[in-house]
mmCIF file of the N, C-alpha and C atoms, coordinates in Angstrom:
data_MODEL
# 
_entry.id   MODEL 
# 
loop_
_atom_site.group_PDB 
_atom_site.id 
_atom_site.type_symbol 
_atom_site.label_atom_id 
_atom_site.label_alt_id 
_atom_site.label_comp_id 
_atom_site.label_asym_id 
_atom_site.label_entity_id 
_atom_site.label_seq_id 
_atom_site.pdbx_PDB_ins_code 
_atom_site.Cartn_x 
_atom_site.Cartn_y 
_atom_site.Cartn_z 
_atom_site.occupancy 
_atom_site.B_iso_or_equiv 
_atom_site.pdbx_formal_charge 
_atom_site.auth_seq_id 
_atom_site.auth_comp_id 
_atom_site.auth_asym_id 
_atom_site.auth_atom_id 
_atom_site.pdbx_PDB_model_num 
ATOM 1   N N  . UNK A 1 1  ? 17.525  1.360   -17.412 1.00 0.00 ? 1  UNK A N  1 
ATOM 2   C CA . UNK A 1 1  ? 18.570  0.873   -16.541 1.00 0.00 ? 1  UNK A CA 1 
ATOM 3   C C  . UNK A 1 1  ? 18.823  -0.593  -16.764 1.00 0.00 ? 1  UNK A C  1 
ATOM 4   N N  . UNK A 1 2  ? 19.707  -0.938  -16.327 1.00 0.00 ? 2  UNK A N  1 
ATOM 5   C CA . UNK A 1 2  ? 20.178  -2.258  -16.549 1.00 0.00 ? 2  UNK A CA 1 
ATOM 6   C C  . UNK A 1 2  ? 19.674  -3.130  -15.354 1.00 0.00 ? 2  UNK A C  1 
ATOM 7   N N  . UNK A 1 3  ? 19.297  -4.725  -15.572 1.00 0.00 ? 3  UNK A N  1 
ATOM 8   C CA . UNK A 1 3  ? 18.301  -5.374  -14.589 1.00 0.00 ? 3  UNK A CA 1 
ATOM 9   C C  . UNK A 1 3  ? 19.445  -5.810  -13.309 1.00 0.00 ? 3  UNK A C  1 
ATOM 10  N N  . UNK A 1 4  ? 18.976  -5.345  -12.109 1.00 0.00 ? 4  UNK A N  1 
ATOM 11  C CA . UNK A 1 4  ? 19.584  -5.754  -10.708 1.00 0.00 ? 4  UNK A CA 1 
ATOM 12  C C  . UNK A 1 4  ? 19.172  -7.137  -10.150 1.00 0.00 ? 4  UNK A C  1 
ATOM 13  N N  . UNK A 1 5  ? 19.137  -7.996  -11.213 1.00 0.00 ? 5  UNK A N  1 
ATOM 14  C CA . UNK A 1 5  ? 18.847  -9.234  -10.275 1.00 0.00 ? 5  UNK A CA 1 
ATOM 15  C C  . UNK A 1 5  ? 20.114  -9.784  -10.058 1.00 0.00 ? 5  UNK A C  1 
ATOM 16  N N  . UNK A 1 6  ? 20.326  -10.280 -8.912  1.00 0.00 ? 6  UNK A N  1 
ATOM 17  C CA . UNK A 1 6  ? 21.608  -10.926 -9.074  1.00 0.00 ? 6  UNK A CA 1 
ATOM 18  C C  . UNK A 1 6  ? 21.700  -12.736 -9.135  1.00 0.00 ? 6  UNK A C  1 
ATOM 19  N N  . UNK A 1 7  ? 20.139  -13.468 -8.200  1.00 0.00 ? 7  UNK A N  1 
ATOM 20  C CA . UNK A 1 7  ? 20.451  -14.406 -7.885  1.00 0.00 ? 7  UNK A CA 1 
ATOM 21  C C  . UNK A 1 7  ? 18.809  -15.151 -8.238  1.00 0.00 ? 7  UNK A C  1 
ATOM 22  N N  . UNK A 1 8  ? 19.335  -15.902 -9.745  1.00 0.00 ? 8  UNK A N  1 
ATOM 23  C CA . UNK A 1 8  ? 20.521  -16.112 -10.694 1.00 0.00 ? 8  UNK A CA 1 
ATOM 24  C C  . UNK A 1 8  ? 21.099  -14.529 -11.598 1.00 0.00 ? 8  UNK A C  1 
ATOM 25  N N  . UNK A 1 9  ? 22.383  -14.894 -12.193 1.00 0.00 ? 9  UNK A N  1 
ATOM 26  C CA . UNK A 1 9  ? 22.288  -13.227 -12.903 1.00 0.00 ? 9  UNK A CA 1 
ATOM 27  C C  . UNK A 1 9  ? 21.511  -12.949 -14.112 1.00 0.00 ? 9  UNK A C  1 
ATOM 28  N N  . UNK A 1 10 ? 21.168  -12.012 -14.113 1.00 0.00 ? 10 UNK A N  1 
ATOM 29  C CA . UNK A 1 10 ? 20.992  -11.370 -15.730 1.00 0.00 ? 10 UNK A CA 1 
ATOM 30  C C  . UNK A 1 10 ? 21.292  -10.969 -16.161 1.00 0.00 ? 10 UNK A C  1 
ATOM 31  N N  . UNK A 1 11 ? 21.527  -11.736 -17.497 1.00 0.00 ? 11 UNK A N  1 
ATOM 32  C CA . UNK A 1 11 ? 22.321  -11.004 -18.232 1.00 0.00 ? 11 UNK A CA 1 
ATOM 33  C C  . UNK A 1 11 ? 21.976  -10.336 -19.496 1.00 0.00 ? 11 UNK A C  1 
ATOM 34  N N  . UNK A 1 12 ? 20.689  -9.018  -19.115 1.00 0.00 ? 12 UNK A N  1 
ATOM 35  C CA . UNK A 1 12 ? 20.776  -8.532  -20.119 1.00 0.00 ? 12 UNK A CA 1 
ATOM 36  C C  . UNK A 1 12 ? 20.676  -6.926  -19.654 1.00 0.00 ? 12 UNK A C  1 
ATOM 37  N N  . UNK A 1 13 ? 21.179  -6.255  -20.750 1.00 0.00 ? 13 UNK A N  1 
ATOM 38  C CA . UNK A 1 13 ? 22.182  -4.658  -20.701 1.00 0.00 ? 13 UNK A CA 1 
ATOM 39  C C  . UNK A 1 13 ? 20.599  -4.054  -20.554 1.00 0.00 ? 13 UNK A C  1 
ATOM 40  N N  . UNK A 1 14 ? 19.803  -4.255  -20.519 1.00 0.00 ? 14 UNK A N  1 
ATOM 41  C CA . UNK A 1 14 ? 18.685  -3.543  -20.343 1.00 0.00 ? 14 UNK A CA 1 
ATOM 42  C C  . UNK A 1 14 ? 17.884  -4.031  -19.327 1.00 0.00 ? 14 UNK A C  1 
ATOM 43  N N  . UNK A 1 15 ? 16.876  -2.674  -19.383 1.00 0.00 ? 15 UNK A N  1 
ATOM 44  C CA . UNK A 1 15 ? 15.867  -3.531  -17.906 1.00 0.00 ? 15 UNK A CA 1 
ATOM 45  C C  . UNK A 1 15 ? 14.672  -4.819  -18.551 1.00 0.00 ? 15 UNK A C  1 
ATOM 46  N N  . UNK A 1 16 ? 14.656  -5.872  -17.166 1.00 0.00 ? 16 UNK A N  1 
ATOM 47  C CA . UNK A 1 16 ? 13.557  -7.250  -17.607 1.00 0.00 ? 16 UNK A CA 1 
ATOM 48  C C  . UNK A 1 16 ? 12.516  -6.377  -16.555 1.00 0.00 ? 16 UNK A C  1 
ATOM 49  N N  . UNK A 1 17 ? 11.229  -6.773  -17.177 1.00 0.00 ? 17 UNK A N  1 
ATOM 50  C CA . UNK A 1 17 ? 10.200  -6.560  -16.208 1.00 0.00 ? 17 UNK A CA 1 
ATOM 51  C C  . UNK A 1 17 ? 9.817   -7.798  -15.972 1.00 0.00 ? 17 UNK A C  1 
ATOM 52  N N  . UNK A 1 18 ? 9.548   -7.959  -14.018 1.00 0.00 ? 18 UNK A N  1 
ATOM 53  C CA . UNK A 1 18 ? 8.580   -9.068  -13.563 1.00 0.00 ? 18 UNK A CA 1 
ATOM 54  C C  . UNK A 1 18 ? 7.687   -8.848  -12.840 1.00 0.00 ? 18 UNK A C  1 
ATOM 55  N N  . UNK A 1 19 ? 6.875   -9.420  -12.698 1.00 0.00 ? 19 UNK A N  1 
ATOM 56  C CA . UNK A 1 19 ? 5.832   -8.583  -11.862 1.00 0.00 ? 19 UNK A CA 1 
ATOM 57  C C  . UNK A 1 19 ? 5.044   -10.096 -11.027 1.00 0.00 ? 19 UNK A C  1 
ATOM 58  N N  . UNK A 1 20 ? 4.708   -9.784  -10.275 1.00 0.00 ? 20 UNK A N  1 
ATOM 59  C CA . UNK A 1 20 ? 4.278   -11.190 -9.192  1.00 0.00 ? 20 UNK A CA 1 
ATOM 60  C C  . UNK A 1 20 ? 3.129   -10.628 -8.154  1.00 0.00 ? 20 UNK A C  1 
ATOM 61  N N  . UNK A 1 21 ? 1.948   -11.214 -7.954  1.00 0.00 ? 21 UNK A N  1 
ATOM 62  C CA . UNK A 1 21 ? 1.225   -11.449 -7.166  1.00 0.00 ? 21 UNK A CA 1 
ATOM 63  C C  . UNK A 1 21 ? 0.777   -12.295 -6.493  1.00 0.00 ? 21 UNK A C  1 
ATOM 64  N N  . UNK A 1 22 ? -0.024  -11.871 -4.937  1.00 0.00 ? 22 UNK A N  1 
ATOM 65  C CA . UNK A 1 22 ? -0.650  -12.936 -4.465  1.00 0.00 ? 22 UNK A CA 1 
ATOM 66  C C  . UNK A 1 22 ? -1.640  -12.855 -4.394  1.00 0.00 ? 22 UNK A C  1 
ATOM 67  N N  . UNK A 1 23 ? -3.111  -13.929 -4.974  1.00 0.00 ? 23 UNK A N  1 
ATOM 68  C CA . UNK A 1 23 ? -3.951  -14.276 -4.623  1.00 0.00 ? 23 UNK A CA 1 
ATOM 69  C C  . UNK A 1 23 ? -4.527  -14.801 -4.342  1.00 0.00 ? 23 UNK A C  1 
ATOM 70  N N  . UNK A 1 24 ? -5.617  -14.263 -3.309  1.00 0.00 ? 24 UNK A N  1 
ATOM 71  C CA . UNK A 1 24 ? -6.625  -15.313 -2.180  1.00 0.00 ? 24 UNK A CA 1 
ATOM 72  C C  . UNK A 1 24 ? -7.457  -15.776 -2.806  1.00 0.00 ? 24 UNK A C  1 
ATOM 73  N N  . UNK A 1 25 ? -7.769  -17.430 -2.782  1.00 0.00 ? 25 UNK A N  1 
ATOM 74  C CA . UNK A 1 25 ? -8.753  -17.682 -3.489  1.00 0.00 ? 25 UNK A CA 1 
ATOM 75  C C  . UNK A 1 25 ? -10.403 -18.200 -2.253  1.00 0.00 ? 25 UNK A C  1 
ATOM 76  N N  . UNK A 1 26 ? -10.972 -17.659 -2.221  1.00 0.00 ? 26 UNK A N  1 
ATOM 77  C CA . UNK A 1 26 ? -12.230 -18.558 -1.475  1.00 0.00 ? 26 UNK A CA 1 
ATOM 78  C C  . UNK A 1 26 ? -13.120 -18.971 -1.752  1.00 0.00 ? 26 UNK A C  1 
ATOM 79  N N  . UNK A 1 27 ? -13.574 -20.487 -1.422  1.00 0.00 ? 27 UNK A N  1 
ATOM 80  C CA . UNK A 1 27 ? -14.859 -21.116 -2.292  1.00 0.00 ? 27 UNK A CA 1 
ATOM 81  C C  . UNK A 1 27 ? -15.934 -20.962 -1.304  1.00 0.00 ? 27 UNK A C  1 
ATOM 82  N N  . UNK A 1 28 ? -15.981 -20.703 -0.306  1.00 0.00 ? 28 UNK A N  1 
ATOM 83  C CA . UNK A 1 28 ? -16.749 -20.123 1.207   1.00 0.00 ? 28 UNK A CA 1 
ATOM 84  C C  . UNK A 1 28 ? -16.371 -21.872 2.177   1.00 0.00 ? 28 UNK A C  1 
ATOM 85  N N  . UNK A 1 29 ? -15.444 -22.649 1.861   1.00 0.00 ? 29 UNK A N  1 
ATOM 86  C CA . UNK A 1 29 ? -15.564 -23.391 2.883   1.00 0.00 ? 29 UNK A CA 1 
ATOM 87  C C  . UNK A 1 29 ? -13.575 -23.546 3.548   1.00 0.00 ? 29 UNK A C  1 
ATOM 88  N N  . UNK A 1 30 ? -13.032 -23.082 2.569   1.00 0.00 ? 30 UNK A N  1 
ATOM 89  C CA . UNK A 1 30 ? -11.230 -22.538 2.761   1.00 0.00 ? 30 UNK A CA 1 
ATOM 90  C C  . UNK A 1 30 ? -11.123 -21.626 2.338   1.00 0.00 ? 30 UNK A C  1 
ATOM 91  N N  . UNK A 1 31 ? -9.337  -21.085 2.404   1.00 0.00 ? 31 UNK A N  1 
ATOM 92  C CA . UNK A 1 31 ? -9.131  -20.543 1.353   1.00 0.00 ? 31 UNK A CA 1 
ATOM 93  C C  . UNK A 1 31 ? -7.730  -20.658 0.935   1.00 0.00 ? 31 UNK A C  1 
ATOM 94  N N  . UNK A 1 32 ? -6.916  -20.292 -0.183  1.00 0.00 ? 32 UNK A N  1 
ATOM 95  C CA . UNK A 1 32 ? -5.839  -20.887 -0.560  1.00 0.00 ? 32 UNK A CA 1 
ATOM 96  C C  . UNK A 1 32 ? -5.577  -19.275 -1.087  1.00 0.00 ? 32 UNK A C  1 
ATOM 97  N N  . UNK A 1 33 ? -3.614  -19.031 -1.280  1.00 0.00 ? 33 UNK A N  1 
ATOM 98  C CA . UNK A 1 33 ? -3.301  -18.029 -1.224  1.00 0.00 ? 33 UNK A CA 1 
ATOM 99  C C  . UNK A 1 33 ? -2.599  -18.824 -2.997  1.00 0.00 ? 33 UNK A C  1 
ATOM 100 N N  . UNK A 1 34 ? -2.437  -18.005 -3.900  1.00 0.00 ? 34 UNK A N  1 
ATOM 101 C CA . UNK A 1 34 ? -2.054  -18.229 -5.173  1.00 0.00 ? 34 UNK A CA 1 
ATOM 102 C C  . UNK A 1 34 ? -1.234  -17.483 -5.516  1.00 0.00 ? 34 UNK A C  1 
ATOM 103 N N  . UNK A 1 35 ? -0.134  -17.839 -5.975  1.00 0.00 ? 35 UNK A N  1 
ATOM 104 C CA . UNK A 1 35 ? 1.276   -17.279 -6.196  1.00 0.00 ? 35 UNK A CA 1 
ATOM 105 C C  . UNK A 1 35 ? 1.497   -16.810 -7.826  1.00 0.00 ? 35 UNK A C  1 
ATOM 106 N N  . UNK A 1 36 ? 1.085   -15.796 -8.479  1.00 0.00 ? 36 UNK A N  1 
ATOM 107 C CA . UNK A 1 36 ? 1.186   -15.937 -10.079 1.00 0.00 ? 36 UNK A CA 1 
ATOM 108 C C  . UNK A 1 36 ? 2.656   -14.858 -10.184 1.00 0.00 ? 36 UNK A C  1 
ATOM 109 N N  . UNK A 1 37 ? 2.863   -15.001 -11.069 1.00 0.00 ? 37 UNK A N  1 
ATOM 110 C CA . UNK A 1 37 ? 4.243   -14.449 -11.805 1.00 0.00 ? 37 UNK A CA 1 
ATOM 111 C C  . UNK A 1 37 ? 3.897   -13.692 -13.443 1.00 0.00 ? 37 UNK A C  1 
ATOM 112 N N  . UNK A 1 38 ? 4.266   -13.005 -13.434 1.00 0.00 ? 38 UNK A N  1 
ATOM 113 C CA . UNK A 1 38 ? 4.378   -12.125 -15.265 1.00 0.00 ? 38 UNK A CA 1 
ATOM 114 C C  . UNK A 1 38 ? 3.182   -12.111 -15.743 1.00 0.00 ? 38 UNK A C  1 
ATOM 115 N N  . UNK A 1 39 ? 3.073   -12.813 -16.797 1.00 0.00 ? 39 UNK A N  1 
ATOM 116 C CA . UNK A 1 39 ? 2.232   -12.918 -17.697 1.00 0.00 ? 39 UNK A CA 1 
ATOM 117 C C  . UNK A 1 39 ? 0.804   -13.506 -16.606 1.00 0.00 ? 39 UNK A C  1 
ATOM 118 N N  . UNK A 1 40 ? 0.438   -14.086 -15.995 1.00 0.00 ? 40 UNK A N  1 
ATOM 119 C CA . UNK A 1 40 ? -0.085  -14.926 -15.102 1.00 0.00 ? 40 UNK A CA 1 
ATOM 120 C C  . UNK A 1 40 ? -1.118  -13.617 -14.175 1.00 0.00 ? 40 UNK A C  1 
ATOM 121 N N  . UNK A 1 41 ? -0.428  -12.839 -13.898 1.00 0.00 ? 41 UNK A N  1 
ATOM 122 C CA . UNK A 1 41 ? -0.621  -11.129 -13.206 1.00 0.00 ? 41 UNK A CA 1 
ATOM 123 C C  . UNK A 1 41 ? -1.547  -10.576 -14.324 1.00 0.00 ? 41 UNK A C  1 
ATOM 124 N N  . UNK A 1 42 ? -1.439  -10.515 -15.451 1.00 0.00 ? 42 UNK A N  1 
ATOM 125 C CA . UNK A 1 42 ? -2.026  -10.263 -15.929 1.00 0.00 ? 42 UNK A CA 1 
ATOM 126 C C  . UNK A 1 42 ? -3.454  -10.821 -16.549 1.00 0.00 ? 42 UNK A C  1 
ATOM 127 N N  . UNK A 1 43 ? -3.180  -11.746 -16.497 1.00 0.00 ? 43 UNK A N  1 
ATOM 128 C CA . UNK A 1 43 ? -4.421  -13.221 -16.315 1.00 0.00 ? 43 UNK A CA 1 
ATOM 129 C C  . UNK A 1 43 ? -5.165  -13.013 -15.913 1.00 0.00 ? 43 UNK A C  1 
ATOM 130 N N  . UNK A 1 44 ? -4.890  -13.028 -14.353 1.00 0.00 ? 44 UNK A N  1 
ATOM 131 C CA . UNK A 1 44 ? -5.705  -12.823 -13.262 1.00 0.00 ? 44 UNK A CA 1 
ATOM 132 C C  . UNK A 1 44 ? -6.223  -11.798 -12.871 1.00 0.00 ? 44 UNK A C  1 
ATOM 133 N N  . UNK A 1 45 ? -6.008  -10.719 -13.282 1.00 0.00 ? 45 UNK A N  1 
ATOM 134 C CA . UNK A 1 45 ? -6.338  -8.827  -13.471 1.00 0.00 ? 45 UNK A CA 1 
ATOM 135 C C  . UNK A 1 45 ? -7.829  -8.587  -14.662 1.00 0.00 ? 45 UNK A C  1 
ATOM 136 N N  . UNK A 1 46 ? -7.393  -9.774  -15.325 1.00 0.00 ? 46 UNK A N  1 
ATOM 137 C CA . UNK A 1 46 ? -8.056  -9.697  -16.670 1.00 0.00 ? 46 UNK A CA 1 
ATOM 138 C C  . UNK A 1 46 ? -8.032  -7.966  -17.552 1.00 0.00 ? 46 UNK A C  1 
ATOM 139 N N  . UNK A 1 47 ? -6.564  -8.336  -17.896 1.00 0.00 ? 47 UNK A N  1 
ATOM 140 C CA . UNK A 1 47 ? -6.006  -6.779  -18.287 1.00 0.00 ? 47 UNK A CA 1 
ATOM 141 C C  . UNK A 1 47 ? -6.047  -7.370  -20.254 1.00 0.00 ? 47 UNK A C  1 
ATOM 142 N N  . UNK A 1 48 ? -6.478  -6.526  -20.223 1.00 0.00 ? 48 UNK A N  1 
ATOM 143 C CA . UNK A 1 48 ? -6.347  -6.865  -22.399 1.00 0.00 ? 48 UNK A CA 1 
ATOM 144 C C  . UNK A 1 48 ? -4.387  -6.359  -22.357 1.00 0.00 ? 48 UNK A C  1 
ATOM 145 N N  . UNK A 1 49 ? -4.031  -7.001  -23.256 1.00 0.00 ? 49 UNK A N  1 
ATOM 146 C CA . UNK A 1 49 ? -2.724  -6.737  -23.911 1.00 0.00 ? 49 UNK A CA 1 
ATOM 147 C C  . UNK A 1 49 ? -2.003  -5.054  -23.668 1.00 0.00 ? 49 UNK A C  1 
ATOM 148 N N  . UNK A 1 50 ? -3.041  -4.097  -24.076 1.00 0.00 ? 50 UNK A N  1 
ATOM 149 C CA . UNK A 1 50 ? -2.633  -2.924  -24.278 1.00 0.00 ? 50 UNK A CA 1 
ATOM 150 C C  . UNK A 1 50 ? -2.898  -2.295  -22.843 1.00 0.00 ? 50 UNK A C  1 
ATOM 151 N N  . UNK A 1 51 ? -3.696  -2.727  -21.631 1.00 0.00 ? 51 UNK A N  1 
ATOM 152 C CA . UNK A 1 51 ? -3.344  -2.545  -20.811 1.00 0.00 ? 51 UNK A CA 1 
ATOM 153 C C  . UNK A 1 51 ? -2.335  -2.681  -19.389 1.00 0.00 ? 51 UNK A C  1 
ATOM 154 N N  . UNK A 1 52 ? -1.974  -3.874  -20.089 1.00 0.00 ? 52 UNK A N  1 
ATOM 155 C CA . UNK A 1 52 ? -1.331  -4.540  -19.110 1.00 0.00 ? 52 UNK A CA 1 
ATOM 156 C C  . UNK A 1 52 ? 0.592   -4.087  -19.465 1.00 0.00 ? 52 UNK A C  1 
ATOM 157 N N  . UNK A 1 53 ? 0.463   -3.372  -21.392 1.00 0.00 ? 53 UNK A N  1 
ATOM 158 C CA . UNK A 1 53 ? 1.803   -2.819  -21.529 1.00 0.00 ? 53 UNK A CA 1 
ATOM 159 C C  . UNK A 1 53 ? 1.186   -1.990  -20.736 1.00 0.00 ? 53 UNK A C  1 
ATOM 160 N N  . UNK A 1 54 ? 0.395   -0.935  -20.354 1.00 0.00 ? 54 UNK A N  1 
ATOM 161 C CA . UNK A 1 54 ? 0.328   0.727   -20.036 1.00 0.00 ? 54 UNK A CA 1 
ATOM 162 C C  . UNK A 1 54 ? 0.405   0.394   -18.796 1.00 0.00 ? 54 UNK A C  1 
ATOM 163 N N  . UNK A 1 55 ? 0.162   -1.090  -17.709 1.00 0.00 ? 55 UNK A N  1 
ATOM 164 C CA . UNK A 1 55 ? 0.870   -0.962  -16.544 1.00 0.00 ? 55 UNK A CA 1 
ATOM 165 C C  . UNK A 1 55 ? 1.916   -1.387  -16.217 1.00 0.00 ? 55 UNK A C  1 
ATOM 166 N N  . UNK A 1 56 ? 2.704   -2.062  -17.199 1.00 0.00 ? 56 UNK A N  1 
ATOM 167 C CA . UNK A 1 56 ? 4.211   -2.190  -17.110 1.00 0.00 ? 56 UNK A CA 1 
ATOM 168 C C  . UNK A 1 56 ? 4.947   -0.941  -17.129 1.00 0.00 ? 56 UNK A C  1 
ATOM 169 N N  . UNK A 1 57 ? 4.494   -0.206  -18.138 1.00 0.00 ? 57 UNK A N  1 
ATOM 170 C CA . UNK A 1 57 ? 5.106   1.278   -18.100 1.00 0.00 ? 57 UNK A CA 1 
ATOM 171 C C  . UNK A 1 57 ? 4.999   2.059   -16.997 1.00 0.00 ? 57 UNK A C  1 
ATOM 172 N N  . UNK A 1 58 ? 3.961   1.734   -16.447 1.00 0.00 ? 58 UNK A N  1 
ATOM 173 C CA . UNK A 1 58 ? 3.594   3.056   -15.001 1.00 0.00 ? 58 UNK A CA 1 
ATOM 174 C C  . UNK A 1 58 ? 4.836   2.301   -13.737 1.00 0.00 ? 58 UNK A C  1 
ATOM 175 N N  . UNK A 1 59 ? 4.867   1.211   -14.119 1.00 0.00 ? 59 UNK A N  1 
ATOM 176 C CA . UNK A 1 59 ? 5.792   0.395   -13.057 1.00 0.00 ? 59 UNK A CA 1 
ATOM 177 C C  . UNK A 1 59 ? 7.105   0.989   -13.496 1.00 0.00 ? 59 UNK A C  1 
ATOM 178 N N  . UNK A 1 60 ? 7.362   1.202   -14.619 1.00 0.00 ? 60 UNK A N  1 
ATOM 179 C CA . UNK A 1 60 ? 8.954   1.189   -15.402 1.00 0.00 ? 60 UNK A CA 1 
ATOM 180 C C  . UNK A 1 60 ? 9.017   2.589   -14.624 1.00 0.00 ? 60 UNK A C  1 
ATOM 181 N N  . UNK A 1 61 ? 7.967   3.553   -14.889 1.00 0.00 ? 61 UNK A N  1 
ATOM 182 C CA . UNK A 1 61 ? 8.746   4.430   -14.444 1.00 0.00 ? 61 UNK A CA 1 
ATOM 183 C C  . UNK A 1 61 ? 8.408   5.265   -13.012 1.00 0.00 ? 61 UNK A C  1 
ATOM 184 N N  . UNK A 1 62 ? 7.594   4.613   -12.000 1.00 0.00 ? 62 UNK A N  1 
ATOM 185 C CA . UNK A 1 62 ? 7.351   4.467   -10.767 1.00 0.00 ? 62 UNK A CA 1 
ATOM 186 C C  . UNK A 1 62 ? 8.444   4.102   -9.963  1.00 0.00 ? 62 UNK A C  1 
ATOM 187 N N  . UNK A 1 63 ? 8.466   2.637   -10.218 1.00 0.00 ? 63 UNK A N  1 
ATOM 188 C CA . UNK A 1 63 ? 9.522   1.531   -9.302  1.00 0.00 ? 63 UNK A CA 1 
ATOM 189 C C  . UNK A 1 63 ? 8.243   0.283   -9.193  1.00 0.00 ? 63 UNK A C  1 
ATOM 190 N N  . UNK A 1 64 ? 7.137   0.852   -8.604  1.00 0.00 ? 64 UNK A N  1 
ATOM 191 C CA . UNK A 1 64 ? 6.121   -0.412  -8.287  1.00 0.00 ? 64 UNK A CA 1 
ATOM 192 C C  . UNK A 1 64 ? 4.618   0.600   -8.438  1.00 0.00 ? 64 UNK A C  1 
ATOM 193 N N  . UNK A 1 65 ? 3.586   -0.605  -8.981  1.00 0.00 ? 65 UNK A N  1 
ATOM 194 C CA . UNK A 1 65 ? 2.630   -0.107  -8.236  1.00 0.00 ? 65 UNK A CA 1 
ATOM 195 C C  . UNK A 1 65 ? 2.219   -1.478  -7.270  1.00 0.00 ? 65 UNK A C  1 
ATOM 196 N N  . UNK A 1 66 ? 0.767   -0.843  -6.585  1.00 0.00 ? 66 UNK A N  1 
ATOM 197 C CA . UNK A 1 66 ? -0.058  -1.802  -5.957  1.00 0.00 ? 66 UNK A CA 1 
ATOM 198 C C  . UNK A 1 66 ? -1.589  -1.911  -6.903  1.00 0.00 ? 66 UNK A C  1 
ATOM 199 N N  . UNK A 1 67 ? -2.220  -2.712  -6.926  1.00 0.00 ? 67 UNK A N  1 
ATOM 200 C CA . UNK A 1 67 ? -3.702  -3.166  -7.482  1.00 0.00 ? 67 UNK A CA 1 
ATOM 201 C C  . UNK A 1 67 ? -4.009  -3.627  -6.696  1.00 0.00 ? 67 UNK A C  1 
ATOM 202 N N  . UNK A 1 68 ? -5.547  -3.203  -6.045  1.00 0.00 ? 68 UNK A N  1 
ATOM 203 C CA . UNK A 1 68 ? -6.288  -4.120  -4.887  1.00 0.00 ? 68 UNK A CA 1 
ATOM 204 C C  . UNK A 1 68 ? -7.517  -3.766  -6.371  1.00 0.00 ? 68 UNK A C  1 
ATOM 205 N N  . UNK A 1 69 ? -7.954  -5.507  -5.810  1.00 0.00 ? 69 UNK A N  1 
ATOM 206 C CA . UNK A 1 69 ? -9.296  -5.697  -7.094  1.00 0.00 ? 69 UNK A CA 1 
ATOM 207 C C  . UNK A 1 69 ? -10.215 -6.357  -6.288  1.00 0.00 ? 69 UNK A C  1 
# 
């Protein structure tokens, strides 16, 4: 399908994948909530390359998943 973002547009004839999380970080005396985006999601998952395509795909053709780690 073609990407529904509108704001800013995209402009490309096919679908973009993004993917965004939040995580809590705690050192035991705060804690801070961490905002990652794309590639960054995958970082922080500590997903190797070939997994992190095989969960873009489950997303592509889901709509979403969730990961609690």
């Amino acid at each position: 399908g073609r990407c529904t973002r509108h704001n800013p547009p995209c402009p490309s004839q096919t679908g973009v994948r993004q993917a965004s999380a939040r995580v809590l970080v705690e050192d035991g005396t705060s804690e801070a909530v961490v905002l990652c985006r794309n590639e960054q999601v995958a970082a922080v998952l500590g997903l190797s390359l070939l997994t992190w395509e095989a969960v873009q795909n489950c997303v592509q053709s889901r709509g979403s998943v969730c990961i609690q780690h």
